[in-house]
MARKOLLO-753965 format. One record per residue (C-alpha): x, y, z. Coordinates in pm, whole numbers, padded with zeros to 5 digits, always signed. Layout:
<recs>
XYZ ...
</recs>
This chain:
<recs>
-00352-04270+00605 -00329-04626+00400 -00561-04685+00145 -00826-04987+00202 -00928-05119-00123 -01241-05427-00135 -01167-05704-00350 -01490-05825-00447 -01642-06042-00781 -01827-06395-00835 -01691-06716-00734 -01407-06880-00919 -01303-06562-01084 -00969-06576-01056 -01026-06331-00682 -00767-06513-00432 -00515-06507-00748 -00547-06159-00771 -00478-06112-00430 -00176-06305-00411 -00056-06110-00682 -00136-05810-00544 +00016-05877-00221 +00250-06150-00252 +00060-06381+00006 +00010-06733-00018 -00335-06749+00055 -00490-07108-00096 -00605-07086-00456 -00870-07353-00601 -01057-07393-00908 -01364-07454-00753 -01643-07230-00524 -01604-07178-00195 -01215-07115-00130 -01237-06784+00059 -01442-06820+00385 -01410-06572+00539 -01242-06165+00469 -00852-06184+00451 -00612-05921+00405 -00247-05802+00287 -00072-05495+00212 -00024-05438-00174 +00348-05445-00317 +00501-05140-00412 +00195-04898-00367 +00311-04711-00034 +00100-04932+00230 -00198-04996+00033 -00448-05255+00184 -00611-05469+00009 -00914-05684+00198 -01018-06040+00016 -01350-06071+00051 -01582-06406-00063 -01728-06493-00372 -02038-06386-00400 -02289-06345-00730 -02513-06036-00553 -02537-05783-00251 -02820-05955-00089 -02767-06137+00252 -02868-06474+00170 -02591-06642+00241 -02269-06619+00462 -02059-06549+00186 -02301-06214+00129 -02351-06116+00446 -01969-06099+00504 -01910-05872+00159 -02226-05675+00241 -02109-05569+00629 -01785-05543+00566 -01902-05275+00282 -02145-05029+00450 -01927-05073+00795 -01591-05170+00711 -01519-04820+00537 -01287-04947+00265 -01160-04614+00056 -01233-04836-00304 -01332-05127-00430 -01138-05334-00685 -01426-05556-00871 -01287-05843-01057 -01468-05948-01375 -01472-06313-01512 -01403-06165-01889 -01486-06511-02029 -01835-06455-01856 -01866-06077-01823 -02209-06073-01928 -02334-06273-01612 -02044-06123-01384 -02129-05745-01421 -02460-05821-01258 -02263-05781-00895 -02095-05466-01101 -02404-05300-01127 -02478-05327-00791 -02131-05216-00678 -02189-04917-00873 -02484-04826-00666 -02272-04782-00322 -02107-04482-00500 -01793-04561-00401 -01460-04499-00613 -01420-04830-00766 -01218-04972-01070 -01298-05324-01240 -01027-05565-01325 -01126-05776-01626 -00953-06087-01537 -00903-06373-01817 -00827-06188-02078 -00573-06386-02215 -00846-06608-02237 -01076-06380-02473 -00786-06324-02681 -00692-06686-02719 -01053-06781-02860 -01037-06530-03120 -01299-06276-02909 -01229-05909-02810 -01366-05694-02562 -01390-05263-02609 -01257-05187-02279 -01301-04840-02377 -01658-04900-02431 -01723-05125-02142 -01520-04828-01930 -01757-04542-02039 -02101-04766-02022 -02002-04861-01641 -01872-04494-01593 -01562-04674-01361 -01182-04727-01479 -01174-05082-01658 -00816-05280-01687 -00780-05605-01849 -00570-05832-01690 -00470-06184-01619 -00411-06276-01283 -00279-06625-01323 -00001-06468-01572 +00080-06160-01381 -00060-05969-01671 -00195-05594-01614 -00146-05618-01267 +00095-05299-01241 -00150-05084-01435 -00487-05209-01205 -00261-05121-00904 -00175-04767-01042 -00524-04658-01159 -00680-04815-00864 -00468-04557-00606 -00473-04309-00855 -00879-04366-00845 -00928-04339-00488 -00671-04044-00441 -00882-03827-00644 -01229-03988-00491 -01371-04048-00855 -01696-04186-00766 -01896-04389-01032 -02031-04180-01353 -02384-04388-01359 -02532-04530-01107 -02856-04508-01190 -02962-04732-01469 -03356-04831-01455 -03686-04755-01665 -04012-04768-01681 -04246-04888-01353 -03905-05026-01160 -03750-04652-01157 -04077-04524-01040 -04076-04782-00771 -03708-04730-00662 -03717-04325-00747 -04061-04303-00469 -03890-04512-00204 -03578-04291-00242 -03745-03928-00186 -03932-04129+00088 -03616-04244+00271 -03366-03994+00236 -03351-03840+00564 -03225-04198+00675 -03003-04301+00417 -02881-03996+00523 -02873-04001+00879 -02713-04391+00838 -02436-04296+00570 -02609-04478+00273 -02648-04445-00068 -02985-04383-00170 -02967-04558-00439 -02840-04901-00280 -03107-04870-00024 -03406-04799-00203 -03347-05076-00470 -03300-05292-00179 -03589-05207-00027 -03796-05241-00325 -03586-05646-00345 -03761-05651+00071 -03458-05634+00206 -03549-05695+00588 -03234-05641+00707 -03198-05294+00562 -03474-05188+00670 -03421-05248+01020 -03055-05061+00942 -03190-04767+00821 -03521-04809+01082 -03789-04814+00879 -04119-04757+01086 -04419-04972+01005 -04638-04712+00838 -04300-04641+00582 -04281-05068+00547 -04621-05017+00429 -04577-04753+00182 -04285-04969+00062 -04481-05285+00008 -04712-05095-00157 -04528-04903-00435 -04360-05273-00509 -04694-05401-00545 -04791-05169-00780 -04457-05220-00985 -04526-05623-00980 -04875-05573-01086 -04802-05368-01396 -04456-05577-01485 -04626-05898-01401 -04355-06034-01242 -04227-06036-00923 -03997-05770-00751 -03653-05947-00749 -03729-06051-01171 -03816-05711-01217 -03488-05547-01095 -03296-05834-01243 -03439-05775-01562 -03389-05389-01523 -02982-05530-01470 -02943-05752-01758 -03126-05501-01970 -02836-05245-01943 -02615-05541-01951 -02690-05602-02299 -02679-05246-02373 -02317-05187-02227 -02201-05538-02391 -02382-05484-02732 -02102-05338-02913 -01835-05363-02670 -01799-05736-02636 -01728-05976-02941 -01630-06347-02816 -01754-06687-02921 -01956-06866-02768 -01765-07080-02561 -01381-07023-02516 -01154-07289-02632 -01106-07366-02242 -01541-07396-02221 -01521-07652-02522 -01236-07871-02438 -01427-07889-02078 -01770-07969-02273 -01558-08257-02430 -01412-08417-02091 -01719-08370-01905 -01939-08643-02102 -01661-08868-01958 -01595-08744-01610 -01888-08602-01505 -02084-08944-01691 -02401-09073-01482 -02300-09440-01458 -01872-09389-01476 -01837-09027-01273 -01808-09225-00937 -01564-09506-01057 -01363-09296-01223 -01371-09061-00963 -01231-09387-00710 -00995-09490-01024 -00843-09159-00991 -00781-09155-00600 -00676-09512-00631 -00397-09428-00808 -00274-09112-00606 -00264-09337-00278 -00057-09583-00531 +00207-09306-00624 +00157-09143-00295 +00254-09488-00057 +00358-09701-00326 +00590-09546-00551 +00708-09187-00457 +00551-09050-00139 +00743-09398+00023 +01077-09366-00109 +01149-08975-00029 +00964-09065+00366 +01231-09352+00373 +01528-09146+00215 +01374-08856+00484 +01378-09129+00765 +01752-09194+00702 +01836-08840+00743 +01659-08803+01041 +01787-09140+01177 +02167-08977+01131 +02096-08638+01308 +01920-08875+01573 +02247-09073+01593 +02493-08759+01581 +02278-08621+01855 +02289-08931+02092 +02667-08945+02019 +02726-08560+02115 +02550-08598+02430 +02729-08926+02545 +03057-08742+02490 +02947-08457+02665 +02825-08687+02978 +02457-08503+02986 +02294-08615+03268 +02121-08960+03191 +01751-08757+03245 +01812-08500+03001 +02022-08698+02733 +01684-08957+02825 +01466-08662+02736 +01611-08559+02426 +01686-08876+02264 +01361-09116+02357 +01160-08797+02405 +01188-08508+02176 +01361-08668+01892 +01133-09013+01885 +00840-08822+01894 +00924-08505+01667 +01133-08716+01456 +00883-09006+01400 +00637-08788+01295 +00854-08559+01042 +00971-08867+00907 +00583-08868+00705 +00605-08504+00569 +00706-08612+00251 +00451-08840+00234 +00193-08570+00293 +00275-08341+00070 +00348-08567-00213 -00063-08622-00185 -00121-08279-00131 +00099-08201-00490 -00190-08513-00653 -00483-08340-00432 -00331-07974-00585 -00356-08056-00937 -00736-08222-00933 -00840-07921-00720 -00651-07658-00940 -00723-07841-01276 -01141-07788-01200 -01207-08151-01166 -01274-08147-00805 -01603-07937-00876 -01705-08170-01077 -01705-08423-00851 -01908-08200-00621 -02176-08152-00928 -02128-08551-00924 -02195-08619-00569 -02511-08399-00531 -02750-08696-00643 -02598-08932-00351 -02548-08629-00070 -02963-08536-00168 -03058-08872-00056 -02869-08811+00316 -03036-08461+00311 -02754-08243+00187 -02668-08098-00124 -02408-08118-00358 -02233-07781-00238 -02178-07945+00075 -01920-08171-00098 -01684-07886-00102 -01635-07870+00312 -01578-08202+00318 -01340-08194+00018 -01161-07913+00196 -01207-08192+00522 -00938-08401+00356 -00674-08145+00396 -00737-08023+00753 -01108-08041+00985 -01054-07636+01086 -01073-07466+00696 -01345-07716+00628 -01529-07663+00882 -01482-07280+00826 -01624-07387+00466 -01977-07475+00618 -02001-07134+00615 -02089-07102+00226 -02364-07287+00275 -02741-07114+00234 -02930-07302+00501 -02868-07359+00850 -02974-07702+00826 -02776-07724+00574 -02458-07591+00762 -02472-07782+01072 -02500-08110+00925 -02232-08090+00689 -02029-07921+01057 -02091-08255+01187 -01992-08469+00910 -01745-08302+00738 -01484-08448+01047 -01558-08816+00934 -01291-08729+00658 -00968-08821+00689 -00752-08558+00728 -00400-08502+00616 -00325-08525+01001 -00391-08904+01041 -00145-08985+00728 +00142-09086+00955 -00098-09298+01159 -00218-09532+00843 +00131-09503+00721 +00311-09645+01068 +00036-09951+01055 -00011-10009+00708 +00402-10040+00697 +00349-10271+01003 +00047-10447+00900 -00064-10445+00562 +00298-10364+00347 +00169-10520+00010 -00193-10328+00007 -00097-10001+00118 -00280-09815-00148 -00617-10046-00091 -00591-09976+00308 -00560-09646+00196 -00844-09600-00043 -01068-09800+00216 -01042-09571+00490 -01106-09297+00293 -01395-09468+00114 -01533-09589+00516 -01473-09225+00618 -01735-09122+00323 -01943-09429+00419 -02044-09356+00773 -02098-08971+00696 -02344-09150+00495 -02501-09375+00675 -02489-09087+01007 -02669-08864+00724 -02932-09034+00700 -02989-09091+01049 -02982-08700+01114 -03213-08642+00796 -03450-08873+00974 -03436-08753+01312 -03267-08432+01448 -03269-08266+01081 -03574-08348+00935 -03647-08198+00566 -03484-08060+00235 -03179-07934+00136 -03169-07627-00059 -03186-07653-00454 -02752-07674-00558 -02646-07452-00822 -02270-07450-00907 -02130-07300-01173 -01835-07558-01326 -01552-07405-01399 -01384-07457-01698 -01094-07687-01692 -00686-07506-01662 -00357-07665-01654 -00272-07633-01301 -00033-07364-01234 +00293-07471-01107 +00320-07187-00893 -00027-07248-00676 +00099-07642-00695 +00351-07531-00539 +00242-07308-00305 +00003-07559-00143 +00248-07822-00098 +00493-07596+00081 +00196-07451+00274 +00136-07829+00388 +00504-07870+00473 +00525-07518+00666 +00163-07603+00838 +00345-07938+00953 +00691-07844+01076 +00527-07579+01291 +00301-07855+01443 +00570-08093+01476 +00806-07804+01686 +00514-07635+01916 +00234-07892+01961 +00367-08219+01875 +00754-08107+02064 +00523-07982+02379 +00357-08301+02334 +00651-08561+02377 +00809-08399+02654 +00445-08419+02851 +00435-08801+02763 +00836-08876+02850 +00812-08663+03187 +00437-08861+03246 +00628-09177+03129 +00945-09193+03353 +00771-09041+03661 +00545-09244+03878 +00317-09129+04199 +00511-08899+04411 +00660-08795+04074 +00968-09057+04152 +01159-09167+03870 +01038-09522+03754 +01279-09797+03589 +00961-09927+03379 +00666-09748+03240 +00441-09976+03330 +00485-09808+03671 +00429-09454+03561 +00145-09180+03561 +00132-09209+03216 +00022-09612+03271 -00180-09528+03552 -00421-09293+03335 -00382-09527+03037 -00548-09812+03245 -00833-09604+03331 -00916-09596+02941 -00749-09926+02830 -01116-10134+02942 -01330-09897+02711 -01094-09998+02417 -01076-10367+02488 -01372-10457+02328 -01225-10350+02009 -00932-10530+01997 -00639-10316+02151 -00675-10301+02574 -00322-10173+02561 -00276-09863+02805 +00001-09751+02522 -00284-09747+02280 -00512-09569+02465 -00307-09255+02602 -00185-09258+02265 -00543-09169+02181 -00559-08954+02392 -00291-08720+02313 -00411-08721+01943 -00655-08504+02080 -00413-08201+02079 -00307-08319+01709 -00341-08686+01526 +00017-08684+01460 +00056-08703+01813 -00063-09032+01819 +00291-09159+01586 +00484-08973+01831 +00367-09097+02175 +00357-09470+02067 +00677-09393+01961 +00827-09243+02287 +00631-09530+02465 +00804-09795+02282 +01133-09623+02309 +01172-09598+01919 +01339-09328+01774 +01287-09372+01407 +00967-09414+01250 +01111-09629+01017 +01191-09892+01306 +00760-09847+01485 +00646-10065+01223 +00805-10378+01351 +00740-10344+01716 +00386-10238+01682 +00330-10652+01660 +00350-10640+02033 +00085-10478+02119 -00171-10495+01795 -00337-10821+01565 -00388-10704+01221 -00711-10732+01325 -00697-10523+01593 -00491-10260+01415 -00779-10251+01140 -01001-10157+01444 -00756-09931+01573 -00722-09719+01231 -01100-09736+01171 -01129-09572+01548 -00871-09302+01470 -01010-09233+01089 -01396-09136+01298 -01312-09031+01655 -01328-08630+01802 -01095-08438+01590 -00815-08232+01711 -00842-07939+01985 -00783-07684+01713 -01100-07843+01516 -01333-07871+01829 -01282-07504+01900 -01404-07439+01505 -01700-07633+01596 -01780-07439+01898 -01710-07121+01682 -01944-07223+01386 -02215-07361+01624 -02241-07109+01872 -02182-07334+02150 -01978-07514+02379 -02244-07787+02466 -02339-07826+02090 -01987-07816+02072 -01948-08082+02300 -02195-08280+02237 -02060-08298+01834 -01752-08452+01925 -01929-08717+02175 -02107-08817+01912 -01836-08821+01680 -01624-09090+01889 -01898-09283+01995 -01958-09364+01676 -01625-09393+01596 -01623-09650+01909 -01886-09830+01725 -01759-09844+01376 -01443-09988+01520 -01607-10243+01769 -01820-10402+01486 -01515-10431+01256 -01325-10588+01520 -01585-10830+01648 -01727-10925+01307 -01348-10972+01170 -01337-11219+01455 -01664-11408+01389 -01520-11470+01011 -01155-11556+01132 -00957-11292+01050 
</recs>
C-alpha cells in the first residue's frame, strides 16, 4: 500500500512550499499565518505513490484552536505511516518545541530543517549530526523555496517509514514533572492501550488537563481525581503551574540538544534588514497611510496604467472572435434564435466579463508580492489596535485580507481563529470586502462614470468596504457579541523577495479560477437571462424585453431599489443573478443591453444610471449577500442554514442602507 506521510511544523515555516515541492501542486503560498485552513493533500513526485497530507500551522499538540484540533485528529485517527516535521532553521530553538511533542506519538518521523540557506548566508551553522542524534529522528537540511535537499528528505523519509524506525528518545523530563507524567502513565496504560495511544503523549497530556483526551481514552472520575492530584503535587513543589512546568521541562532539553549543535547570530541578515523597515512600515502614526499610499498606487497601475491597457488590448481580441463568430453564422444562415443566442447571449455575457481578467490578475501579481514579501502581516500586527476597539483582534485581519481575493477561502480562514466569538464575527464581516469578483463591476462603471478617478473610486470602495465592517463591528461588540477578543500574538515574519515562481502561480491560479467561472457559471448564466429575456408568458418569443419574464420578475424588485437611485428592472435582475457569481452582474447588463463587448457597456450604461445613482449602485454591490458559493461557506462554518440565512439578510440590508444614504444625501448636496 502507498505511504501517508504528515506534513506538520509552526506557521510561516516555509510548510505549503514544501508541499508544492514535494508534489508539484499549486496550492497558495503566503508569507504570513494562516494560509493552510484546512488538511490538503498530493501524491509526492517520483517516490512510487507516496502521499503526502498538508496539515495547518500550528505551534503545539493541544486543541486550542482549529488549526490544532485539525493536526491533532487527523494524527491519532488519520493513521498517516510518518510524519515529515518541518523546522524553521532560522528559529529552531522555538520550532522544535512542536518536535518534541511529535516525538512523543512514536511514530517514524524525519525533520526537514527548512531555511538553511538562510543560516548559511548569516555566517551561522547548524550540527545536523548533532541535532539528528539529540532528537533520535533523521534530520535533512533543506530549502524549500530553492528546491534545495528536497530529493534527499524524500528518500530518507520512505526509506524511514519502510523500515518503521520509530523515534530513539521520546522521553525527555526530570525531576517532579517525570514523576508526575511517569505515575499517570503506569496508571493509564490499559487504555492507552486499549485506544492505540502512546503512553507517553497521553499522560503528558493529561498532566497539561487535557479534557478532551481524557474523555478519548475514558477516564473515570475517581482516575480524573488521581490525575489532578499528582499535578497538584508537581505544581506545588515546582511552583508553577502545570503547562510552565512541562514547557520548561521542553525548552530545557532544547537548550541541551542546541547547545553545541547550533551556532547562528542573533538575527539573520533577513531578521535585521526587517528590524530596519519595520520602524517605517509598521510606525504608530505612518503604518496606516502608508499602508493606503501603497494600495493607492496598485489601483493606479492596476486601472490606470497596465491592468487598463492589456483589458483593452484583451477587449479587441475578444471583439474580433465576437465578429468572426457573427460573420460564420450569417453565412451559414443559423436560425435567427440560435445565431440570437450565441451572439447577444453567450458571447456578450462570457465575453464582457473575460474582457476584465487581465485586469484582475494584474492586482492579484501587486496583491502577490505584498503578501509574499511579509508586509501584509504587518499590516495585520498594524490593524490590531483599530480591529480591538470593534471587538476583534488583529489575527482577524488575515480572513479579511484573504476576503479581498475571494469570500469562500476567507471565510474558510475564520477558522484559525481561537475564540468562537471571535470566529463568527470576523464570518460576518469578512464579506464586506471587496472581492476580486466585483472588479469587472467597478471597472464597467468607473469606465462609464468616473474615467479620470478610477484609482480614487477604486481605493474608496475598498476603504467604505473596511468602513462599515467597522462601524457593523461595533454594533455587534455592543449587542449580539458582547466582550473581549482574545490577546493577538503573531509572529512577523521576516521580510523575502517574493519568489517569481509563487507570483506566478497565484496570478495564473486567479486566471484559471476565472475562466472556469466565466465557461460553467457565468456561460449557464447568460443563456438563463437571453432565454428569460426573449421569452414572455406562455414562453412566446417577444420582439422587446420589456415584455419578457425576465422584465416581469425585474419589476417585482425594481421598487425596493428605487429609493436608491436605479428603479431600473435591468438593474435589479442584474442583481440578482450576481447572486450565483458578481461577475454575473457585467454579463447580464450586458446581454440586456444587447452589447457584446465590454468595451462598448460603458457608454450605454448612461441610460439607465446618474453618476449618482451608479455611486449608489457600486456601494450596493461592494456590501450586499455574497455569491452562492460563499453563502454555502457560511452555512458550513456556522453550522446553520438559518444563521446562514440570516448572515446574508443582514448583509444586504445593510448594504441597502449604505447605498440609500449615499444616494439620498448625494442628492441633498447636489450631486
Amino acid at each position: 500500500m502507498a505511504m501517508t506521510f504528515a506534513l506538520i511544523g509552526n506557521q510561516n515555516c516555509g510548510k505549503t512550499t514544501l508541499f508544492n515541492q514535494l508534489t508539484g501542486s499549486n496550492q497558495h503560498v503566503g508569507n504570513f499565518p494562516g494560509v493552510t485552513v484546512d488538511k490538503k493533500e498530493g501524491t509526492i513526485k517520483n517516490s512510487g505513490g507516496a502521499v503526502v497530507v498538508d496539515l495547518p500551522g500550528i505551534y503545539s499538540i493541544s486543541p486550542y484552536t482549529m488549526e490544532e484540533i485539525v493536526t491533532r485528529d487527523y494524527l491519532l485517527g488519520g493513521d498517516p505511516d510518518g510524519i515529515i516535521n518541518i523546522v524553521d532553521a532560522t528559529n529552531i530553538e522555538r520550532n522544535l518545541y512542536l518536535t518534541l511533542q511529535l516525538l512523543e506519538l512514536e511514530m517514524p518521523m524525519i525533520v526537514a530543517l527548512n531555511m538553511m540557506d538562510e543560516v548559511a548566508g548569516s555566517g551561522g551553522s547548524i550540527d545536523i549530526q548533532k541535532i539528528s542524534d539529540g532528537l533520535g529522528v533523521p534530520v535533512v537540511p533543506i530549502s524549500a523555496s530553492k528546491n534545495q535537499g528536497i530529493d534527499e528528505l524524500v528518500e530518507r523519509a520512505l526509506q524511514t517509514v519502510r523500515h518503521r524506525e520509530k523515534p530513539l528518545h521520546h522521553d525527555f523530563c526530570k525531576g517532579e514533572v517525570h514523576r508526575a507524567i511517569h505515575s499517570i502513565a503506569h496508571m493509564i496504560e490499559d487504555h492507552t492501550e486499549a485506544h492505540n495511544i502512546p503512553w507517553r503523549f497521553a499522560a503528558t497530556k493529561l498532566v497539561e488537563g487535557d479534557t478532551g483526551m481524557m474523555d478519548k481514552l475514558e477516564i473515570n472520575q475517581n482516575e480524573r481525581e488521581i490525575v489532578q492530584h499528582v499535578a497538584d503535587e508537581m505544581e506545588a513543589a515546582l511552583g508553577t503551574d502545570r503547562e510552565a512546568a512541562l514547557a520548561d521541562m521542553r525548552y530545557s532539553y532544547i537548550e541541551q540538544v542546541c547547545a553545541h549543535a547550533v551556532h547562528k547570530p542573533q538575527e539573520t541578515m533577513e531578521q535585521q534588514r526587517s528590524v530596519k523597515i519595520d520602524r517605517i512600515l509598521t510606525h504608530k502614526v505612518f503604518a496606516i497611510p502608508i499602508f493606503l499610499g501603497i494600495m493607492l498606487m496598485v489601483f493606479w497601475l492596476t486601472f490606470g496604467v497596465v491592468g487598463s491597457t492589456l483589458s483593452d488590448l484583451f477587449g479587441e481580441g475578444i471583439s474580433f472572435v465576437t465578429n468572426l463568430a457573427d460573420a460564420a453564422l450569417t453565412s451559414m444562415n443559423i436560425a435567427p434564435a440560435l445565431h440570437s443566442l450565441v451572439i447577444d447571449g453567450i458571447f456578450a455575457g462570457v465575453g464582457s466579463v473575460l474582457g476584465f481578467m487581465p485586469t484582475i490578475v494584474t492586482l492579484f501579481f501587486f496583491l502577490s508580492i505584498l503578501e509574499d514579501s511579509g508586509y501584509m502581516a504587518r499590516v495585520a500586527f498594524v490593524m490590531d489596535k483599530l480591529l480591538r476597539k470593534i471587538g476583534l483582534s488583529g489575527r482577524s485581519f488575515v480572513p479579511m485580507v484573504i476576503g479581498f481575493g475571494c469570500s469562500v477561502p476567507a471565510i474558510m480562514a475564520s477558522r484559525t481563529l481561537s475564540s468562537e466569538r471571535d470566529r463568527k464575527m470576523t464570518i460576518l464581516l469578512t464579506p464586506f470586502m471587496s472581492c476580486s469578483a466585483k472588479l469587472p463591476i467597478y471597472s464597467v462603471f468607473v469606465a462609464a462614470f468616473f474615467p479620470e478617478q478610477g484609482a480614487l473610486v477604486m481605493m474608496a470602495l475598498y476603504v467604505t468596504g473596511m468602513a462599515v465592517a467597522i462601524l457593523v463591528g461595533l454594533l455587534l461588540k455592543n449587542t449580539i457579541y458582547r466582550g473581549n477578543p482574545v490577546p493577538f500574538v503573531m509572529e512577523l515574519p521576516a521580510y523575502r523577495l517574493p519568489s517569481a515562481q509563487n507570483v506566478l502561480r497565484h496570478m495564473w491560479d486567479k486566471a484559471k479560477d476565472f475562466v472556469v467561472k466565466a465557461f460553467t457559471i457565468i456561460f449557464m448564466a447568460t443563456i438563463i437571462v437571453w432565454l428569460l429575456q426573449n421569452f414572455g408568458p406562455g414562453l412566446r418569443p417577444v420582439q422587446d424585453s420589456a415584455d419578457s419574464l425576465l422584465a416581469v420578475m425585474g419589476r417585482w424588485l425594481a421598487p425596493v431599489f428605487a429609493p436608491l437611485g436605479f428603479g431600473d428592472w435591468r438593474a435589479a435582475t442584474a442583481l440578482v443573478t450576481g447572486l450565483m457569481a458578481k461577475e454575473t452582474v457585467v454579463s447580464t447588463l450586458a446581454v440586456l443591453m444587447n452589447v457584446g463587448d465590454s468595451a462598448l457597456l460603458a457608454p450605454v450604461l448612461s441610460q439607465m444610471f446618474t453618476p449618482l445613482a451608479a455611486s449608489a449602485f457600486l456601494v450596493f454591490t461592494l456590501l450586499y449577500m455574497p455569491c452562492v458559493a460563499a453563502m454555502a461557506a457560511v452555512r458550513r462554518e456556522l453550522g446553520s442554514l438559518r444563521g446562514a440565512v440570516t448572515a446574508m439578510a443582514f448583509q444586504t440590508g445593510v448594504a441597502w442602507v449604505v447605498a440609500f444614504l449615499v444616494y439620498q444625501v448625494g442628492a441633498m448636496l447636489g450631486f
